[in-house]
C-alpha positions in Angstrom: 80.9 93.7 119.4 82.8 92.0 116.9 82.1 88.8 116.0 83.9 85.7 117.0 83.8 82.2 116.9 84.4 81.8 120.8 83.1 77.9 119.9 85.9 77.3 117.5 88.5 79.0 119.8 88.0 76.8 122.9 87.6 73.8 120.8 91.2 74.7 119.9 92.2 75.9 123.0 90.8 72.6 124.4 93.3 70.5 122.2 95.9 73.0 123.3 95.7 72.9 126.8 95.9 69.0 127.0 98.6 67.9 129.3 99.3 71.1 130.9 96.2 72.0 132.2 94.1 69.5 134.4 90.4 68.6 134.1 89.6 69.9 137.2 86.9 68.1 138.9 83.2 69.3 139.4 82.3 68.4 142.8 79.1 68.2 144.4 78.9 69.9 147.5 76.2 68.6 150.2 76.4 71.5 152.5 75.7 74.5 150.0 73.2 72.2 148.3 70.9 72.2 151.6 71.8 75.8 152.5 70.0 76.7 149.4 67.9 73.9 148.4 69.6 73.3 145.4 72.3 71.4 143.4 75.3 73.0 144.0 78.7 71.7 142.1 82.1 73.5 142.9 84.4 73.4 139.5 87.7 72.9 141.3 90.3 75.5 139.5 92.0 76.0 142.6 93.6 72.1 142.0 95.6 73.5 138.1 99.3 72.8 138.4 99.6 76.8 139.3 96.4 76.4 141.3 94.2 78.6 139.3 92.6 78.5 135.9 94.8 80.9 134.8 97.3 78.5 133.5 94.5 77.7 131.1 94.5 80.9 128.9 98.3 81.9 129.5 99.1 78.8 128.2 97.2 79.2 125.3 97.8 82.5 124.0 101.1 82.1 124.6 101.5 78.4 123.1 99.9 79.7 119.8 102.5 82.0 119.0 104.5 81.7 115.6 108.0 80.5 116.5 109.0 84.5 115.5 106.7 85.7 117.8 108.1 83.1 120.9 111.7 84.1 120.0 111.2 87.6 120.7 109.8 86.7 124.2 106.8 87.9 125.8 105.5 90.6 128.7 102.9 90.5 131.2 101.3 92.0 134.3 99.7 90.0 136.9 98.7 90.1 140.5 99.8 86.7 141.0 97.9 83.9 139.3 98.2 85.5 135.6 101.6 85.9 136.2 102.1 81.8 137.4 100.4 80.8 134.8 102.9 83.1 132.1 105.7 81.7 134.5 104.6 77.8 134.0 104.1 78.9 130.1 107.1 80.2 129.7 109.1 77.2 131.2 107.1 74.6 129.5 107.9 76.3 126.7 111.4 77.8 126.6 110.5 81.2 126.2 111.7 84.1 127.7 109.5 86.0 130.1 108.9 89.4 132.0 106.6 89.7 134.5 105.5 93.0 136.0 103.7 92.4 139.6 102.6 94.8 142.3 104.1 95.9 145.2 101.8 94.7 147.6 101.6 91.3 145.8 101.9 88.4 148.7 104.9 86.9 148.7 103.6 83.5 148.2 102.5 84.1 144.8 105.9 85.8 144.2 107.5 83.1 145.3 105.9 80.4 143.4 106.3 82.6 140.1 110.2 82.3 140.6 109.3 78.8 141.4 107.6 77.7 137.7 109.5 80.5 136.0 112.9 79.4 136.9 115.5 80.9 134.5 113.4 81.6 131.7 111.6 84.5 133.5 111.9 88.0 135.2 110.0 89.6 137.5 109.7 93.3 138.1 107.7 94.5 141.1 106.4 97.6 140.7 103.1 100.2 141.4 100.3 99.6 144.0 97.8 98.2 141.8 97.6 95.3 139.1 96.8 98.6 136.7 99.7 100.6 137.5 102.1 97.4 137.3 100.2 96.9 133.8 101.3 100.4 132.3 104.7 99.9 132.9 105.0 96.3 131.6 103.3 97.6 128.2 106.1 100.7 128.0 108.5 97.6 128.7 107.1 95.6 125.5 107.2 98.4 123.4 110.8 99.3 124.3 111.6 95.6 123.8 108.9 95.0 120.7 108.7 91.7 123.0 104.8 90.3 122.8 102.0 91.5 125.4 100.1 88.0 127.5 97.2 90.0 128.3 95.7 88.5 131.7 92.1 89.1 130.3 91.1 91.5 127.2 92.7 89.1 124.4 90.6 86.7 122.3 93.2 83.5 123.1 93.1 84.3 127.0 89.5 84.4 126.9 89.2 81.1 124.7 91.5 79.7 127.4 89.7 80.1 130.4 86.5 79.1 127.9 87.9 75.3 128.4 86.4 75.6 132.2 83.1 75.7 131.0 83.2 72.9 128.4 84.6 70.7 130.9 81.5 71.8 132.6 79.1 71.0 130.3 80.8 67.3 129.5 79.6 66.1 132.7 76.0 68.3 133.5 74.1 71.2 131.7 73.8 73.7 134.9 71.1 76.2 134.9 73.5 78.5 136.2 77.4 79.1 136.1 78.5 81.7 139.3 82.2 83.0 138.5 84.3 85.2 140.0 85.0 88.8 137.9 88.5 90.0 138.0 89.2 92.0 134.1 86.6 89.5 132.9 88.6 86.8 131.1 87.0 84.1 133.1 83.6 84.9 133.0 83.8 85.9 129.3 85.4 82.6 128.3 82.1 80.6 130.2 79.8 82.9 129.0 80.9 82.4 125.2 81.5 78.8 125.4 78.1 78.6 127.7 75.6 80.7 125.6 76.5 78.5 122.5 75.9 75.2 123.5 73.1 75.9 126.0 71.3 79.4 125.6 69.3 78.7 128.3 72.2 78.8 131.1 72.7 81.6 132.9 76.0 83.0 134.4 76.4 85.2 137.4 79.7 87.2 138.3 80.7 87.9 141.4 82.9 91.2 142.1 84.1 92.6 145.4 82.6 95.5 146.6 86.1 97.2 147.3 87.0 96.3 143.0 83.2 96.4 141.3 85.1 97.8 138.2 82.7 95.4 135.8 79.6 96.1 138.0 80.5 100.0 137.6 81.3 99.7 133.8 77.7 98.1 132.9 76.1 100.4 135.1 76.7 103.6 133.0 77.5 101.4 129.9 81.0 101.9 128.7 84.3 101.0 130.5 85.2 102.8 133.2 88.3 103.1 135.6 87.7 103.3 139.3 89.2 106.3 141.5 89.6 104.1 144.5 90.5 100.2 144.9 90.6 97.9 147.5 93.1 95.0 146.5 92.4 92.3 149.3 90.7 90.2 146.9 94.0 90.7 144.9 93.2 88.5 142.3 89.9 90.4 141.3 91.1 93.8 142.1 91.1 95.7 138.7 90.3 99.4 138.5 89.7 99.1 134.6 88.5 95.5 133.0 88.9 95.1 129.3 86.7 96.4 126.5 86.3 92.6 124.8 85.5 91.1 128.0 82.8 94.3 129.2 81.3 93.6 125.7 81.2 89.9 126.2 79.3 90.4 129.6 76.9 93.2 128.3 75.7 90.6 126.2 75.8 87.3 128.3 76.0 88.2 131.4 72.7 88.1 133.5 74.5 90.1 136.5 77.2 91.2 138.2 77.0 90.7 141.9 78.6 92.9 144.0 79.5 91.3 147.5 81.6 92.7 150.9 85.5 91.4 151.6 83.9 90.7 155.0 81.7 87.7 153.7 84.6 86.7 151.1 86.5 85.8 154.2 83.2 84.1 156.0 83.2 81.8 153.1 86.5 81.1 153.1 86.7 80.2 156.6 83.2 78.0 156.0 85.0 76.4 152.7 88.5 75.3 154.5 86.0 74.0 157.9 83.5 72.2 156.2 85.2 71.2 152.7 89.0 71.5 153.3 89.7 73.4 150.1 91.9 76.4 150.8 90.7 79.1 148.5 92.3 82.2 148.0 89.6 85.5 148.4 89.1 85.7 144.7 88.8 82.0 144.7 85.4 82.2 147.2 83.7 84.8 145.2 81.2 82.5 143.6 80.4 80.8 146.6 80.0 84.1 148.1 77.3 85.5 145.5 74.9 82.7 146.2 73.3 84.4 149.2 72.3 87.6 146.7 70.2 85.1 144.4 69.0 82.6 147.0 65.3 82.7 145.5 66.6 82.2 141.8 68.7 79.2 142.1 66.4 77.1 144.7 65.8 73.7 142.7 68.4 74.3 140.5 71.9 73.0 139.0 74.4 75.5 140.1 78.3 75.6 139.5 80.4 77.6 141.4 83.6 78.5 139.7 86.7 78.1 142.7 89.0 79.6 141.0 92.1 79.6 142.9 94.1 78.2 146.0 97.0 80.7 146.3 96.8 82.4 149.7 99.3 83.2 152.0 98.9 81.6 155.6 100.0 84.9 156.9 96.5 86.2 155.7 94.4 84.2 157.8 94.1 86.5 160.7 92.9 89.1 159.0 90.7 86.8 157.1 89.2 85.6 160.4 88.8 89.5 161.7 87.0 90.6 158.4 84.8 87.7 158.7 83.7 88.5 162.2 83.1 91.8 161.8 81.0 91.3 158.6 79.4 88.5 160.9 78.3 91.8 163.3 80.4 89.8 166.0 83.6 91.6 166.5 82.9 95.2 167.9 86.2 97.8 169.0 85.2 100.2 171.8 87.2 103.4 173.0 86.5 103.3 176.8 87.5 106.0 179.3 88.1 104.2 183.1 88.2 105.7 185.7 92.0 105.3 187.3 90.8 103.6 190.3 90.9 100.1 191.8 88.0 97.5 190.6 87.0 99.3 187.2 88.2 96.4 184.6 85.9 94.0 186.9 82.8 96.3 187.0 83.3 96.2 183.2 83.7 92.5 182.8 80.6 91.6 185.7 77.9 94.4 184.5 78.9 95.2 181.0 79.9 91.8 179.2 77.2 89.5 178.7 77.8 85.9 179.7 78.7 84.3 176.0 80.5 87.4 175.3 84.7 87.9 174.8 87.2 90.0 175.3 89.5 89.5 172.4 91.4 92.8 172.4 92.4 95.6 175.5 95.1 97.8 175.5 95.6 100.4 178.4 98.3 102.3 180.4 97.4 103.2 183.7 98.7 107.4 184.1 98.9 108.0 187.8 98.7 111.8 187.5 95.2 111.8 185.9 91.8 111.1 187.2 90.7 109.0 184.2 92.3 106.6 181.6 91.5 105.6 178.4 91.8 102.0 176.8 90.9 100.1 173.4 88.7 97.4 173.8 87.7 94.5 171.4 84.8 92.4 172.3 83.6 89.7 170.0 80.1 88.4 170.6 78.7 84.6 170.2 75.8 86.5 168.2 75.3 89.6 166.3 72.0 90.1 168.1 73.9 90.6 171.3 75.2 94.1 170.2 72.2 96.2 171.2 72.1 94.6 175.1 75.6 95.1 174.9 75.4 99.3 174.4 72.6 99.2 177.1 74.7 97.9 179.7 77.6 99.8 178.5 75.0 102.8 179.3 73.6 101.8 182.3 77.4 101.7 184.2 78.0 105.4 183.3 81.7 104.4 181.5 82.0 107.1 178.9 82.6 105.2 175.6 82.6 105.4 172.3 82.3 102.4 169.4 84.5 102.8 166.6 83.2 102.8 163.0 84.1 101.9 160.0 84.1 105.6 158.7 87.0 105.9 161.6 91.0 106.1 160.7 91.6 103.8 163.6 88.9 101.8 162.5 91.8 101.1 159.5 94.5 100.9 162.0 92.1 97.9 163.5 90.9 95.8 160.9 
């Protein structure tokens, strides 16, 4: 690992940053802090004028260009936040931008990158992924020897997003720093700036289960790109991180968490309810490691790094389905009636317990056979109420079957 003076570079990046970039506040949170008996502060990035700390290290590398360098204009590819935060750069600086986003980007962060780009950017939308998006923007800046705003593997990004920590440490010294692990700028910034003024500190990332590219990676000890990649928690999902941050966290990093999309969404639902903040999914990924290490941080000063706010409303039901069924309290049965009168009410009065739901039932009744079959979703008031539920579904002779998550239609479901 080369050395660098990460110190020196937020210090900088600090001075930099000031009037673009909020200091976003560190807010105690009394719920978590009971949950888990200890001090638990939430660093608020989702509140940033592009409402995630990736304003912090576009704007920087991008702001310490030569004035050659600016008038050749720059490139990036983004998921969403990197690319709002180029966007915001780019205007606030008069510099010509291309962005290169995914397909399957929501359209809210699309939107707001037209919004803080205005004329001084363009956005190409292309490839499934964040990585297929990010080979075709670097063809694009060598065709156009433009300069590269790399969302994470670039000493100025990482120095950048290293501001969140010493705005962190100006108000308390945690004991332990939870962030969310995307390509690794983030956590790399706070575990330079971190580890230098307060060795004893630890930091925790927190990767999706569907995206554990950094998890992966220090597992077999060198960088390596995932075959598969589920990109709910967009703004984490990165089938190859970079090689300075997978060094940085080798290092400083005391682990990578690894946690389901279904209890991403459980925490967002519990952060909007009990908090009001609106988090994106990347945004509750901290929050979301803190039941893996429940015995480590009792009696201590925790920050949870939210990182960002940018989700589309249209996401919430499936937010609210993933959560339930990670909860163990949405089940989908296939169940074969027979085609006479009184069988949906011998399935409501001797199947369904009394706090029990239907929340989904399609069937169409075909008069010329004996038997019909019908989806049915039932969601329970507790996960425990599962195993009276298959007895009962037993004990009335209705031939069913419950649909797993190894299932295609299981996919077609949730």
């Amino acid at each position: 690992m080369e050395n660098v003076d990460y110190l020196k570079l937020v210090e900088e990046a600090s001075v930099r940053l000031q009037g673009v970039s909020i200091k976003s506040p560190l807010e105690y949170c009394e719920r978590l802090s009971q949950k888990y008996q200890a001090q638990i502060y939430l660093k608020r990035e989702d509140l940033q004028p592009v409402r995630s700390f990736k304003i912090r290290g576009a704007y920087n590398l991008i702001a310490s260009l030569n004035e050659e360098e600016k008038s050749r204009g720059v490139v990036c590819a983004s998921a969403g936040n990197h690319a709002q935060g180029v966007a915001y750069s780019c205007s606030k600086l008069g510099i010509k931008g291309v962005i290169f986003m995914p397909v399957v980007t929501p359209n809210q962060k699309i939107e707001k990158v037209r919004k803080f780009g205005g004329e001084f950017v363009e956005i190409v939308l292309t490839g499934d992924t964040y990585d297929e998006a990010s080979h075709e923007s670097k063809d694009f800046r060598k065709k156009h020897d433009m300069i590269y705003v790399h969302p994470f593997d670039d000493d100025r990004t990482i120095a950048g997003q290293g501001v969140v920590a010493k705005e962190i440490f100006e108000e308390i010294t945690p004991d332990i720093i939870m962030s969310c692990v995307g390509g690794g700028g983030l956590i790399s910034g706070i575990a330079s700036f971190s580890k230098s003024v307060s060795p004893e500190t630890k930091i925790y990332g927190v990767e999706p289960k569907g995206a554990a590219s950094m998890h992966e990676s220090l597992k077999v000890g060198k960088v390596v790109t995932l075959s598969t990649l589920d990109t709910f928690v967009d703004g984490a999902a990165v089938k190859t991180v970079g090689q300075k941050t997978f060094e940085i966290c080798a290092e400083k990093v005391e682990q990578i968490i690894v946690v389901p999309e279904g209890q991403v969404c459980f925490n967002m639902i519990e952060l909007y309810q009990n908090e009001g903040i609106i988090v994106e999914p990347a945004g509750a990924l901290s929050v979301s490691g803190l039941d893996h290490i429940q015995s480590k941080i009792k009696g201590k000063i925790v920050v949870c790094v939210v990182s960002g706010g940018n989700n589309d409303i249209s996401r919430y039901p499936e937010v609210i389905e993933r959560s339930l069924v990670w909860q163990g309290k949405k089940h989908y049965f296939i169940v074969e009636f027979a085609q006479k009168p009184g069988q949906l009410r011998l399935f409501v009065e001797n199947v369904l317990g009394p706090n029990d739901d239907i929340a989904r039932f399609e069937y169409i009744k075909k008069t010329n056979k004996e038997k019909g079959t019908a989806l049915v979703g039932v969601e329970l008031s507790d996960k425990n109420n599962l195993l009276p539920l298959l007895d009962r579904f037993s004990a009335t002779g209705l031939d069913f079957r419950k649909i797993d998550k190894d299932d295609l239609l299981y996919q077609f479901l949730i």
